[in-house]
PDB file of N, CA, C and O in Angstrom:
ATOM      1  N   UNK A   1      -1.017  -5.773  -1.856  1.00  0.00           N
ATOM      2  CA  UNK A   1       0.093  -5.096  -2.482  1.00  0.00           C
ATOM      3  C   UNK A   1       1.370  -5.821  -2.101  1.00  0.00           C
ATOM      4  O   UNK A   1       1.633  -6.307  -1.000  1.00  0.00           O
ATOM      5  N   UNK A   2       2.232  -5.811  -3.359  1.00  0.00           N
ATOM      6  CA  UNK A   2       3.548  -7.012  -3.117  1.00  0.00           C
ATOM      7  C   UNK A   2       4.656  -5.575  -2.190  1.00  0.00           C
ATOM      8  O   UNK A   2       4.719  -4.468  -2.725  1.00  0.00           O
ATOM      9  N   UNK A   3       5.273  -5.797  -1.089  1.00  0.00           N
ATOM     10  CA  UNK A   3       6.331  -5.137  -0.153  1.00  0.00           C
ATOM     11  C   UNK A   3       6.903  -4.665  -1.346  1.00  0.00           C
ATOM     12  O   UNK A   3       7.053  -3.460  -1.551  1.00  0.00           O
ATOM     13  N   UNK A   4       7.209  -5.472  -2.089  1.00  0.00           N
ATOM     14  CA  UNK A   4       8.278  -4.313  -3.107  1.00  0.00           C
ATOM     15  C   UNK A   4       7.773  -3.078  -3.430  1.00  0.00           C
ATOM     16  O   UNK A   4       8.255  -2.030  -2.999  1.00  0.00           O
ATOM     17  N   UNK A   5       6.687  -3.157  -4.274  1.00  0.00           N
ATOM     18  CA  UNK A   5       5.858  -2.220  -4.499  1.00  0.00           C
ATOM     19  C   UNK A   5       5.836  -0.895  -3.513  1.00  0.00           C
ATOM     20  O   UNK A   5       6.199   0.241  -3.818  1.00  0.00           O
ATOM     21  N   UNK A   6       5.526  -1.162  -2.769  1.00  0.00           N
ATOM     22  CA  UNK A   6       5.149  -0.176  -1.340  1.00  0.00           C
ATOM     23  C   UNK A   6       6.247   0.259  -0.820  1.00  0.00           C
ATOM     24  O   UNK A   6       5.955   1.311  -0.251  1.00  0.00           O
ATOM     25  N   UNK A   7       7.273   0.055  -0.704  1.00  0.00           N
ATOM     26  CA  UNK A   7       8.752   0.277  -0.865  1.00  0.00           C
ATOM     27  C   UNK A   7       9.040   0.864  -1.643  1.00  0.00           C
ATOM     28  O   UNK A   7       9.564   1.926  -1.308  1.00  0.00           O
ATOM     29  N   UNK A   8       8.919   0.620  -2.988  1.00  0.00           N
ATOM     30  CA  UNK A   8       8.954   1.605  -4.357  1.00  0.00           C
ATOM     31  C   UNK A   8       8.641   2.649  -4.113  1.00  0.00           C
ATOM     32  O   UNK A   8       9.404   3.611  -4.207  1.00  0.00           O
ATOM     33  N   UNK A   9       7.074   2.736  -3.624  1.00  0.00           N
ATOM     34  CA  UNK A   9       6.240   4.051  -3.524  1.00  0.00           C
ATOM     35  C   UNK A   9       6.950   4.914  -2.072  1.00  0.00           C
ATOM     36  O   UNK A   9       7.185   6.111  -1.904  1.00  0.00           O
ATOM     37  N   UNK A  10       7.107   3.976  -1.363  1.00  0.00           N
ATOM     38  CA  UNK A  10       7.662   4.927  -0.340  1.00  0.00           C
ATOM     39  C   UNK A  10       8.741   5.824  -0.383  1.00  0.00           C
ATOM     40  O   UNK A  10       8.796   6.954   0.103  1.00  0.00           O
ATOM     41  N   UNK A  11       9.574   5.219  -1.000  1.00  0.00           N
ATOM     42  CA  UNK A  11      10.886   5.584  -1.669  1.00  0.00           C
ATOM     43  C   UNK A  11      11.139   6.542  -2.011  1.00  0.00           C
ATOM     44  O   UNK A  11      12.089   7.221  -1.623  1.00  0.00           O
ATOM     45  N   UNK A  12      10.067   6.911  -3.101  1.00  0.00           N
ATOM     46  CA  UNK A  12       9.681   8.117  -3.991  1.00  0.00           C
ATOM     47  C   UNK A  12       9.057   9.048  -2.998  1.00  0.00           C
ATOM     48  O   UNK A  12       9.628  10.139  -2.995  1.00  0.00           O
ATOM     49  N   UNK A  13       8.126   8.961  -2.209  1.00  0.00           N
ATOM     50  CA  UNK A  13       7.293   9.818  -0.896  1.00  0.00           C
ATOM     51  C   UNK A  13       8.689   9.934  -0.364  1.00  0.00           C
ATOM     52  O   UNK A  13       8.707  11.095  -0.771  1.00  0.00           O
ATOM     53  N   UNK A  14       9.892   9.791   0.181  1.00  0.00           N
ATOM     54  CA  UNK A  14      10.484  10.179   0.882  1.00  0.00           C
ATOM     55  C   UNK A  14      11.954  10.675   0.206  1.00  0.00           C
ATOM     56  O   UNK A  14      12.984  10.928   0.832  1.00  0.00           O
ATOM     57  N   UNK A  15      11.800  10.724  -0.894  1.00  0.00           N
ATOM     58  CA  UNK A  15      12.966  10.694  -2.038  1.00  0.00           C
ATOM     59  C   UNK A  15      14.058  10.013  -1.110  1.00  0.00           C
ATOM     60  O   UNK A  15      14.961  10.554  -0.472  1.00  0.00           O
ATOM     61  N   UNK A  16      13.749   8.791  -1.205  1.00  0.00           N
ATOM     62  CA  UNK A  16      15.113   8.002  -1.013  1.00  0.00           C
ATOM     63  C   UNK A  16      14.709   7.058  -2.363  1.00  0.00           C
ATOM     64  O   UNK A  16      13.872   6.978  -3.262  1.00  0.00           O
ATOM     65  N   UNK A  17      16.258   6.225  -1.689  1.00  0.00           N
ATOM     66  CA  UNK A  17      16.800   4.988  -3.000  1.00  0.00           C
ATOM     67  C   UNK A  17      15.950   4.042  -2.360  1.00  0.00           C
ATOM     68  O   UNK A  17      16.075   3.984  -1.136  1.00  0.00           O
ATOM     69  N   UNK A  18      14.832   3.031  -3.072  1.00  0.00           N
ATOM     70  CA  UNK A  18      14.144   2.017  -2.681  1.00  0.00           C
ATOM     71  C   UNK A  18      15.113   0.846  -2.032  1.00  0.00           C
ATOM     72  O   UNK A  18      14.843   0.201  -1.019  1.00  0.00           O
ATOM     73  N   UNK A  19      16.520   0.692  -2.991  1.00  0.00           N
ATOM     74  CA  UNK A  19      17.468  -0.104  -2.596  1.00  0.00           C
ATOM     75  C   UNK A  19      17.915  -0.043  -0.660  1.00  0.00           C
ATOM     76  O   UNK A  19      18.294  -0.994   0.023  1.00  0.00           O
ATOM     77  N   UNK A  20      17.693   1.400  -0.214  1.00  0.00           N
ATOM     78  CA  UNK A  20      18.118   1.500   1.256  1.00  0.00           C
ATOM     79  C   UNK A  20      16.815   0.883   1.938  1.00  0.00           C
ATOM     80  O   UNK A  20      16.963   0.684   3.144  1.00  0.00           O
ATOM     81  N   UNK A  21      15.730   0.583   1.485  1.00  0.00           N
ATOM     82  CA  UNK A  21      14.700   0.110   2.295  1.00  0.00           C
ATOM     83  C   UNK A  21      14.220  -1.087   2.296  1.00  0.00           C
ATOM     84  O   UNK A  21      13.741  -1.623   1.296  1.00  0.00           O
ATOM     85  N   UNK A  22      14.330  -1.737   3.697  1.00  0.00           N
ATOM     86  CA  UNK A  22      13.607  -3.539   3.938  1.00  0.00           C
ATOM     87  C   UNK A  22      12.476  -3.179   4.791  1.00  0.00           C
ATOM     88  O   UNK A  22      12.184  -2.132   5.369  1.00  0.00           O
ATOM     89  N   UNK A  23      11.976  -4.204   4.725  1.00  0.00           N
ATOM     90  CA  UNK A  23      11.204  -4.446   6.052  1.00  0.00           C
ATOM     91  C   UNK A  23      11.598  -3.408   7.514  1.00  0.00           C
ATOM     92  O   UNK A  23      10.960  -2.512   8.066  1.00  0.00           O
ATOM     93  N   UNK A  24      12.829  -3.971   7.768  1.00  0.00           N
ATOM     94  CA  UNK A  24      13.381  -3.812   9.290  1.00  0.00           C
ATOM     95  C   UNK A  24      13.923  -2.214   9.197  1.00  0.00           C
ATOM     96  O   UNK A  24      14.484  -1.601  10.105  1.00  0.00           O
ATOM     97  N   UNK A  25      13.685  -1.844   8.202  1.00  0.00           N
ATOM     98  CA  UNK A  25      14.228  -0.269   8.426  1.00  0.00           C
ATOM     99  C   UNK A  25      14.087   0.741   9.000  1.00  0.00           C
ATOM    100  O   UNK A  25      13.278   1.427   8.376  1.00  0.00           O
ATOM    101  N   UNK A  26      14.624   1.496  10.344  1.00  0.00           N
ATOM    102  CA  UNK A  26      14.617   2.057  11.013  1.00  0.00           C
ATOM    103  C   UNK A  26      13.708   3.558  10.528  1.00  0.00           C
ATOM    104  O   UNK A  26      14.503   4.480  10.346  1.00  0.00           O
ATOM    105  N   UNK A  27      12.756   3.822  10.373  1.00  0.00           N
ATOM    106  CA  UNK A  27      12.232   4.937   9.917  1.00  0.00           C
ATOM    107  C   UNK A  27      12.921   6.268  10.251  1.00  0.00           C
ATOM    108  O   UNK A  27      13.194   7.089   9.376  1.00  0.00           O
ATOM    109  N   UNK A  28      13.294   6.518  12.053  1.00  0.00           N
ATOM    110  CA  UNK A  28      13.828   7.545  12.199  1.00  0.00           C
ATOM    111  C   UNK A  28      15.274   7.840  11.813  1.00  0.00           C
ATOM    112  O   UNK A  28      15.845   8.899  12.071  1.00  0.00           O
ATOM    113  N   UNK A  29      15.965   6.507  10.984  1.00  0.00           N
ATOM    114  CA  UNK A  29      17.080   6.860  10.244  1.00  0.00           C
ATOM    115  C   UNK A  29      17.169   7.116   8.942  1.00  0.00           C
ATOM    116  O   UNK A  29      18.305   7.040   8.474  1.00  0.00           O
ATOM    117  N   UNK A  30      16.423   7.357   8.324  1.00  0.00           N
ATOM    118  CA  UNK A  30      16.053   7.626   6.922  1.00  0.00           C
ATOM    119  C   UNK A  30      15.653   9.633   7.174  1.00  0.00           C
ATOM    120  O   UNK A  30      14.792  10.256   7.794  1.00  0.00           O
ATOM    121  N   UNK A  31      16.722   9.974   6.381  1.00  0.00           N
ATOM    122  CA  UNK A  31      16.904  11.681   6.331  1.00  0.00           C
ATOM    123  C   UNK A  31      15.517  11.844   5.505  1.00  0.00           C
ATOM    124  O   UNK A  31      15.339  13.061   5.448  1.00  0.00           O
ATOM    125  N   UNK A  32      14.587  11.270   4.924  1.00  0.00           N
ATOM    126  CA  UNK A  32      13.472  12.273   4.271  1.00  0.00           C
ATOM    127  C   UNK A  32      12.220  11.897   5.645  1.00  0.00           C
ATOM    128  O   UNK A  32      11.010  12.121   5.636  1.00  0.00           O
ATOM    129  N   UNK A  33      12.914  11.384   6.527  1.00  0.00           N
ATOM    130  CA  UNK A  33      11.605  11.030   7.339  1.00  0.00           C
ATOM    131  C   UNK A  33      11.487  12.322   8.423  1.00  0.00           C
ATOM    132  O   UNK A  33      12.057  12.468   9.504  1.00  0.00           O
ATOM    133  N   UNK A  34      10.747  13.003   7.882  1.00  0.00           N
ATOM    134  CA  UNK A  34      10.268  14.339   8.642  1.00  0.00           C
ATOM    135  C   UNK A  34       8.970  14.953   8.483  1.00  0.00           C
ATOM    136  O   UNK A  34       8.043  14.193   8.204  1.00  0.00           O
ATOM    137  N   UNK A  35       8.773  15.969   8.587  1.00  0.00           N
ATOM    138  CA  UNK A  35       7.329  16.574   8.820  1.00  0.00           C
ATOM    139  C   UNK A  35       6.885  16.298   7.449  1.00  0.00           C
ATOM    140  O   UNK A  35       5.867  15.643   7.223  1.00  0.00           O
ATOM    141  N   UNK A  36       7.957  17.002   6.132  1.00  0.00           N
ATOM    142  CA  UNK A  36       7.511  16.552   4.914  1.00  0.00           C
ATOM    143  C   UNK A  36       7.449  15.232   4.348  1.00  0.00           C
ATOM    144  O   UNK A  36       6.853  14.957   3.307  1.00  0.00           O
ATOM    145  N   UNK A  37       8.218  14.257   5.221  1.00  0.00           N
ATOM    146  CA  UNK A  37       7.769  13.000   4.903  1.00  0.00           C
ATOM    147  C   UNK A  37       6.858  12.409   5.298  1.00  0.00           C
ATOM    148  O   UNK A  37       6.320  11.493   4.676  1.00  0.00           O
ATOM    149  N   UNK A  38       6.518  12.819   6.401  1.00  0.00           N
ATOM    150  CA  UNK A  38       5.371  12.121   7.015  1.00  0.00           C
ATOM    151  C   UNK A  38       4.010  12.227   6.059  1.00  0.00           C
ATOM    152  O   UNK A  38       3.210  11.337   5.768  1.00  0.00           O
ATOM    153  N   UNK A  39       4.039  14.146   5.535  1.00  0.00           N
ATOM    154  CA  UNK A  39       2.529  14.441   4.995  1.00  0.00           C
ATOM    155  C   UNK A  39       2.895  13.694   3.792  1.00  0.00           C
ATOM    156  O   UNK A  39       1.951  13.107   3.263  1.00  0.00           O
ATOM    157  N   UNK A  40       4.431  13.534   3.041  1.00  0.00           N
ATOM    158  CA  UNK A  40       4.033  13.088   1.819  1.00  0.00           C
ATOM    159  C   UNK A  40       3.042  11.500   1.923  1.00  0.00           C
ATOM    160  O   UNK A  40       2.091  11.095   1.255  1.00  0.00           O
ATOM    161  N   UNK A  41       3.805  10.904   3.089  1.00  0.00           N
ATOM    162  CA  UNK A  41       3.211   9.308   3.315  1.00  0.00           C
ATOM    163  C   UNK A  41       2.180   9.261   3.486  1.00  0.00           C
ATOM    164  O   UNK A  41       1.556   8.305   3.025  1.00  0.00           O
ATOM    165  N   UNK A  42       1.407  10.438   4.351  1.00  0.00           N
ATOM    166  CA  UNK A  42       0.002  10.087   4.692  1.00  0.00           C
ATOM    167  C   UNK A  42      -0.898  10.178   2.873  1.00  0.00           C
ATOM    168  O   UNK A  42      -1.665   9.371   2.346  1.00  0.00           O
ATOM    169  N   UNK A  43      -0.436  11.309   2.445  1.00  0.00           N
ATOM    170  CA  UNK A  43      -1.119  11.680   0.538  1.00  0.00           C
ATOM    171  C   UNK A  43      -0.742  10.076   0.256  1.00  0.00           C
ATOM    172  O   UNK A  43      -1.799   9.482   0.040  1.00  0.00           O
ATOM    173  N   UNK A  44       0.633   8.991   0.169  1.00  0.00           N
ATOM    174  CA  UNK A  44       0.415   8.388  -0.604  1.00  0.00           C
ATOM    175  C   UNK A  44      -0.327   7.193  -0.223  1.00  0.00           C
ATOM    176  O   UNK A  44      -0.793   6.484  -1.115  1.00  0.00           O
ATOM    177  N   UNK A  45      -0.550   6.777   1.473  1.00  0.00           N
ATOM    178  CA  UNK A  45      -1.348   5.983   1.881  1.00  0.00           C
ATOM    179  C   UNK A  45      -3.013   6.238   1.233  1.00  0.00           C
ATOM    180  O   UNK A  45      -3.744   5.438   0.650  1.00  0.00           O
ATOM    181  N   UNK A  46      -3.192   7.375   1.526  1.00  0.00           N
ATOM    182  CA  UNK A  46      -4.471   8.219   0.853  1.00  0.00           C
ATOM    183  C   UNK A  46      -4.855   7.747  -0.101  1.00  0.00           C
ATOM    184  O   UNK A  46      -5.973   7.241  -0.208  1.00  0.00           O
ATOM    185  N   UNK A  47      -3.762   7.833  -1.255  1.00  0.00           N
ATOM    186  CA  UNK A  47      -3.718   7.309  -2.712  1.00  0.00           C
ATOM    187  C   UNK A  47      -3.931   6.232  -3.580  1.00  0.00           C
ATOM    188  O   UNK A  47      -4.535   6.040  -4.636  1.00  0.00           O
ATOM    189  N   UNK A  48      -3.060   5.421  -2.589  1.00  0.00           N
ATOM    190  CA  UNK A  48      -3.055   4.045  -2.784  1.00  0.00           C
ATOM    191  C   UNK A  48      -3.979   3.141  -2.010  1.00  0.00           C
ATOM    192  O   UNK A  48      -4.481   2.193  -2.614  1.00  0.00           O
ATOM    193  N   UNK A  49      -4.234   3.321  -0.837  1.00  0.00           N
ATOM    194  CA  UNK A  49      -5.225   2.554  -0.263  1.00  0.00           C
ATOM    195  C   UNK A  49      -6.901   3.283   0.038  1.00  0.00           C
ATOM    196  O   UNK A  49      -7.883   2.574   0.259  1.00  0.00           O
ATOM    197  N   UNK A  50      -6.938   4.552  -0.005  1.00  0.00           N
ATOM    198  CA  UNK A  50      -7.778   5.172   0.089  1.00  0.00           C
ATOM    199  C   UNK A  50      -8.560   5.492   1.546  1.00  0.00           C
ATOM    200  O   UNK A  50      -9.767   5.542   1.780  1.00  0.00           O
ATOM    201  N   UNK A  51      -6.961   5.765   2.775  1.00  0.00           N
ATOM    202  CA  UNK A  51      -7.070   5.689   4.188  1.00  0.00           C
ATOM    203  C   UNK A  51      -6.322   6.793   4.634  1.00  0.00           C
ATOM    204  O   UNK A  51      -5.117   7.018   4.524  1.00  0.00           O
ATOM    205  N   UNK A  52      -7.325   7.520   5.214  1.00  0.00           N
ATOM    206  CA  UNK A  52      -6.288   8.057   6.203  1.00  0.00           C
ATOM    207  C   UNK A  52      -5.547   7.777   7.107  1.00  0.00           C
ATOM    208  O   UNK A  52      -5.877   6.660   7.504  1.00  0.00           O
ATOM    209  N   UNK A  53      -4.388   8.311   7.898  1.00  0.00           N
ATOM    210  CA  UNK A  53      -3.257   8.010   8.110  1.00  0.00           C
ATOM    211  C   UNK A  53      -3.542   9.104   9.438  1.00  0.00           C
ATOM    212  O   UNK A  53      -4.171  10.114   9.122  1.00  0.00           O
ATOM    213  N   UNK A  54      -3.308   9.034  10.262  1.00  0.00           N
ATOM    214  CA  UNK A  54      -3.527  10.048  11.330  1.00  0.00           C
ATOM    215  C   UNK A  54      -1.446  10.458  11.664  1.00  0.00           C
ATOM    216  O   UNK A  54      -0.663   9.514  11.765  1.00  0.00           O
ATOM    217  N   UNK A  55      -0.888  12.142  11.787  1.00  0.00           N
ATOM    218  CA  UNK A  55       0.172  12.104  12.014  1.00  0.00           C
ATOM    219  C   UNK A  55       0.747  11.326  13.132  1.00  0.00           C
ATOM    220  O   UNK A  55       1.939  11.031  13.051  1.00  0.00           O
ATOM    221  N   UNK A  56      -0.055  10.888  14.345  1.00  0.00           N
ATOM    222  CA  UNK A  56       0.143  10.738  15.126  1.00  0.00           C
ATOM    223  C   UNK A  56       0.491   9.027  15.254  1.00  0.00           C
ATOM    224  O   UNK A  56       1.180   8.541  16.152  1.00  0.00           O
ATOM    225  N   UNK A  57      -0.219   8.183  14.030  1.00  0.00           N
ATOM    226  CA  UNK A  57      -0.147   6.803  13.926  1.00  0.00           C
ATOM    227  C   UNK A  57       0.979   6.443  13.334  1.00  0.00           C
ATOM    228  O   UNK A  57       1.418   5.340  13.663  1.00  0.00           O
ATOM    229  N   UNK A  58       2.033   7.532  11.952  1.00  0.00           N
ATOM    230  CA  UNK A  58       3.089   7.289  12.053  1.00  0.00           C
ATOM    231  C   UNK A  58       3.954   7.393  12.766  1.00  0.00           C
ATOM    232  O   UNK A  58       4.782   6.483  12.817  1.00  0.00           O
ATOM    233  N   UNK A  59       4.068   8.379  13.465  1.00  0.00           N
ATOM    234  CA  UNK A  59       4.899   8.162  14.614  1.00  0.00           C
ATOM    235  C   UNK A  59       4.958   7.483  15.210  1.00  0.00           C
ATOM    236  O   UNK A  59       6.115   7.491  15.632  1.00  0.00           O
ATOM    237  N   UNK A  60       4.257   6.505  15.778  1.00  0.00           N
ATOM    238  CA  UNK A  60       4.334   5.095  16.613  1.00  0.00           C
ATOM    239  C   UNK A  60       4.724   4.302  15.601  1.00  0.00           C
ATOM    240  O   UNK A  60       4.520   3.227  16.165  1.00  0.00           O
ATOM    241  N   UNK A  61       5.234   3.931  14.265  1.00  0.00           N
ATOM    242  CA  UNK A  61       5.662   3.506  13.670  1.00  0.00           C
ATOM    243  C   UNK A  61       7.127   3.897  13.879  1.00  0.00           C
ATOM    244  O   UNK A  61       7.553   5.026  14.123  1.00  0.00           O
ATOM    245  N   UNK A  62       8.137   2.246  13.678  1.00  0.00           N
ATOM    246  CA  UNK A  62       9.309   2.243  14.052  1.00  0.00           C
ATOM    247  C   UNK A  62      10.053   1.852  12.847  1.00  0.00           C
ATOM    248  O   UNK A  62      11.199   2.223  12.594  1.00  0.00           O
ATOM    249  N   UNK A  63       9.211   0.953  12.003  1.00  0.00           N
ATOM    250  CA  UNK A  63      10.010   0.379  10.986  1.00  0.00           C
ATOM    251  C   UNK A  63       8.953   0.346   9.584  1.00  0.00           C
ATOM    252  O   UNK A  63       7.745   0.329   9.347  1.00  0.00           O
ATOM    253  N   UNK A  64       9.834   0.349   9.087  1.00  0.00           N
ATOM    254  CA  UNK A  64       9.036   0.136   7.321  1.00  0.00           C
ATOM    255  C   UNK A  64       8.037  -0.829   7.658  1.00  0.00           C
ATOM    256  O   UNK A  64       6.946  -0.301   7.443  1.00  0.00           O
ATOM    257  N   UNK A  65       7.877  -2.124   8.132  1.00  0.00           N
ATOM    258  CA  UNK A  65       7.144  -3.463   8.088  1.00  0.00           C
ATOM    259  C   UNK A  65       5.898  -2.488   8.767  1.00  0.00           C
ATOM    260  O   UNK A  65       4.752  -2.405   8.325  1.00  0.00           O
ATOM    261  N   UNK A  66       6.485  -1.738  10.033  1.00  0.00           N
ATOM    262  CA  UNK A  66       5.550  -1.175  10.771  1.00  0.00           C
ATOM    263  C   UNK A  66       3.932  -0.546  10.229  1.00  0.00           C
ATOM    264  O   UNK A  66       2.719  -0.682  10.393  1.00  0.00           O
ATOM    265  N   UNK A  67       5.590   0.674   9.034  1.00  0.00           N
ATOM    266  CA  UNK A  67       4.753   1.356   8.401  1.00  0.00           C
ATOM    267  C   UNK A  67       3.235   0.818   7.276  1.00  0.00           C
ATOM    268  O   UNK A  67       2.070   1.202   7.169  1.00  0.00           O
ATOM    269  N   UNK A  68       4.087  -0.241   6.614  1.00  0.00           N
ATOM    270  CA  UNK A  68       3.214  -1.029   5.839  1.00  0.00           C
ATOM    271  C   UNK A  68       2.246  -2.119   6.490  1.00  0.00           C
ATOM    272  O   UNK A  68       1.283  -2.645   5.932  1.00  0.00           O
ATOM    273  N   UNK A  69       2.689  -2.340   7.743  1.00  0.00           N
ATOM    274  CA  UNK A  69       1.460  -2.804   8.010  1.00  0.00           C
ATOM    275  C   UNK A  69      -0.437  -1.586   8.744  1.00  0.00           C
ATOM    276  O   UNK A  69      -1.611  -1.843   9.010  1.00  0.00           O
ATOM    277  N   UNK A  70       0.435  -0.412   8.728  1.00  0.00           N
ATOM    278  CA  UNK A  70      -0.516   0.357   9.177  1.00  0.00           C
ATOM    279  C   UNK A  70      -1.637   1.017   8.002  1.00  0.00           C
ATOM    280  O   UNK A  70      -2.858   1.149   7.917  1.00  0.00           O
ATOM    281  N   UNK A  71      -0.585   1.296   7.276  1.00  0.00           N
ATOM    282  CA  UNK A  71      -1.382   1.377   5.539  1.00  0.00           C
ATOM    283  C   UNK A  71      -2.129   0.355   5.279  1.00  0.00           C
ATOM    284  O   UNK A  71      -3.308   0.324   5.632  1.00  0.00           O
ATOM    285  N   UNK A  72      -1.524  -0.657   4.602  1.00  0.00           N
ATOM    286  CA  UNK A  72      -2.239  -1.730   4.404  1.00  0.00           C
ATOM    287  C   UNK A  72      -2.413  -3.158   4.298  1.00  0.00           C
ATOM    288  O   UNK A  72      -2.531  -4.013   3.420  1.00  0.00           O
ATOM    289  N   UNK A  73      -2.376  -3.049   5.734  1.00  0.00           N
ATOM    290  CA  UNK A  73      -2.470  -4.435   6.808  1.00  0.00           C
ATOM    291  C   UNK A  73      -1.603  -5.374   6.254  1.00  0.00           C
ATOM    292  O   UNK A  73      -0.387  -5.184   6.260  1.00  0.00           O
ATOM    293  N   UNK A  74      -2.245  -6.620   5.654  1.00  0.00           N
ATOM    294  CA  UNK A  74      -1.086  -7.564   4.801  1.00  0.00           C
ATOM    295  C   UNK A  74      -0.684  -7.642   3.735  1.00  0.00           C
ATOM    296  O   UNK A  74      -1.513  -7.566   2.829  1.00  0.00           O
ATOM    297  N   UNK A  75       0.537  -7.798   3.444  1.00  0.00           N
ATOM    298  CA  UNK A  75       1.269  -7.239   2.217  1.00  0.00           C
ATOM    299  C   UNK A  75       1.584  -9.081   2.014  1.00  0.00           C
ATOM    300  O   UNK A  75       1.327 -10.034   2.749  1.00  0.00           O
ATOM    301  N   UNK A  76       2.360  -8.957   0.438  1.00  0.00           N
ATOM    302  CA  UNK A  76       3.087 -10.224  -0.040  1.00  0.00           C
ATOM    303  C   UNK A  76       4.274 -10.167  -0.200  1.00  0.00           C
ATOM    304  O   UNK A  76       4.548  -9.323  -1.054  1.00  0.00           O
ATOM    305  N   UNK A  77       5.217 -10.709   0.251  1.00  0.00           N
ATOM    306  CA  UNK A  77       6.829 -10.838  -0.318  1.00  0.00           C
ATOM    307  C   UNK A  77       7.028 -10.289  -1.806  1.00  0.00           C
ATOM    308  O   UNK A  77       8.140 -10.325  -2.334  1.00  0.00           O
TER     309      UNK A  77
END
């Protein structure tokens, strides 16, 4: 999956603007990142990769790159 993409989707899981999200983006500064963001992320990891997501594995996630690499491992520019 191309980073943009997954960014896109995240975007929407967290109703933010895809435009506020890189790689390096601080997860716990993004206002939809909460209990309801978390379950929306785990449904869309679910969705899209067909993995569960344990609550506990996003949370050790720090950054978007983080996040996407826990979903699904290597991504493309």
């Amino acid at each position: 999956m191309k980073t943009s993409d997954f960014i896109e989707r995240l975007a929407e899981a967290l109703d933010a603007e895809s435009s506020e999200l890189e790689g390096e983006t601080i997860l716990d500064t993004l206002e939809g990142w909460d209990s309801l963001g978390h379950l929306a992320t785990i449904a869309m990891v679910d969705e899209l990769f067909g993995k569960t997501v344990s609550a506990m594995s996003l949370r050790r996630c720090r950054t978007v790159a983080e996040l996407m690499d826990l979903a699904c491992g290597e991504v493309t520019p």
